[in-house]
Structures are given as C-alpha cells and as structure tokens.
C-alpha positions, 0 to 999 in steps of 0.5 A, spaced: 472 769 617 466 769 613 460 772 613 457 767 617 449 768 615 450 771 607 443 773 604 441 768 600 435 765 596 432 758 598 434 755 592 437 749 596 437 742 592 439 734 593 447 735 595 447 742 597 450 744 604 445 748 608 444 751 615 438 748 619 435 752 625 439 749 630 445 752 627 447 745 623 450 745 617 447 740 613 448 735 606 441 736 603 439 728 602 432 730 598 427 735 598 419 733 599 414 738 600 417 745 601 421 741 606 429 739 606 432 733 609 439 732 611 444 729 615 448 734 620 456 735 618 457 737 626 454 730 629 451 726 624 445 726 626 438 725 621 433 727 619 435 734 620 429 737 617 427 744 615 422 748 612 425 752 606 419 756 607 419 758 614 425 756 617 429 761 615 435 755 612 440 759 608 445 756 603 452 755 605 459 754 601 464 748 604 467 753 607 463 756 612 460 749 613 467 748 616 467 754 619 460 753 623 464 745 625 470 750 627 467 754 631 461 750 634 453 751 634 452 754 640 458 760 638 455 760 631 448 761 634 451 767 639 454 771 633 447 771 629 443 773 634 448 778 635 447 779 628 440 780 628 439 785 635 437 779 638 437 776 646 435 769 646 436 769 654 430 773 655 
C-alpha cells in the first residue's frame, strides 16, 4: 500500500491529480485564484474546488488515485484520521 497522505508542496497545476477535502482524488482542470478546480476520479462529480492554501489539497501519484478509487473515500478519510490522532465522530 502507498503512504496514503505523503508530505508534499501545493505546487499543483493544470493536468495534475490532487486530493480535495472530501477525500477525492481529482484531475486538476485550472487554477484561478489560489483555488483548484477539477473533475472527481471516484464519481465524476465538478467542480471539485480547493483552496491550495486552506484546504490542506495534497499532490497524488496515478497510482494512490487508484489506490483511493480502491478503497473508497469513506476508508481513505478513516485511515487519515487515524493518521493524524483524529476523531471526527466527536
């Protein structure tokens, strides 16, 4: 399994594949003002928008977008949490 939330800059441009905040993986179509925009590789939903700033969007390889498409949001979303000493039941 890869790391499923690798550090990485926000560095995240026009045909990259990013993580929005509810656990997508997405195709970044454009960037415009500090915000990223794309179409979900889990469902297709659009515009999945971002904040680079605010939102905590990390960069992803091909391979871990297959891997979040694998193994659904809802397990991916539990792992980070997990990850990070969250609970967000509470």
């Amino acid at each position: 399994m890869t790391q499923l939330h690798p550090d990485s800059t926000v560095d995240i441009r026009s045909g990259d594949i990013y993580e929005d905040s509810a656990f997508h993986p997405c195709l970044c179509i454009g960037i415009e003002d500090g915000m990223a925009w794309g179409i979900s590789l889990i469902d297709g939903s659009y515009p999945r928008n971002a904040d680079l700033h605010m939102s905590g969007v990390r960069k992803l390889t091909p391979a871990q977008a297959w891997e979040w498409k694998q193994l659904g949001v809802e397990k991916v979303a539990e792992i980070y949490f997990a990850e990070v000493g969250m609970d967000p039941g509470r």
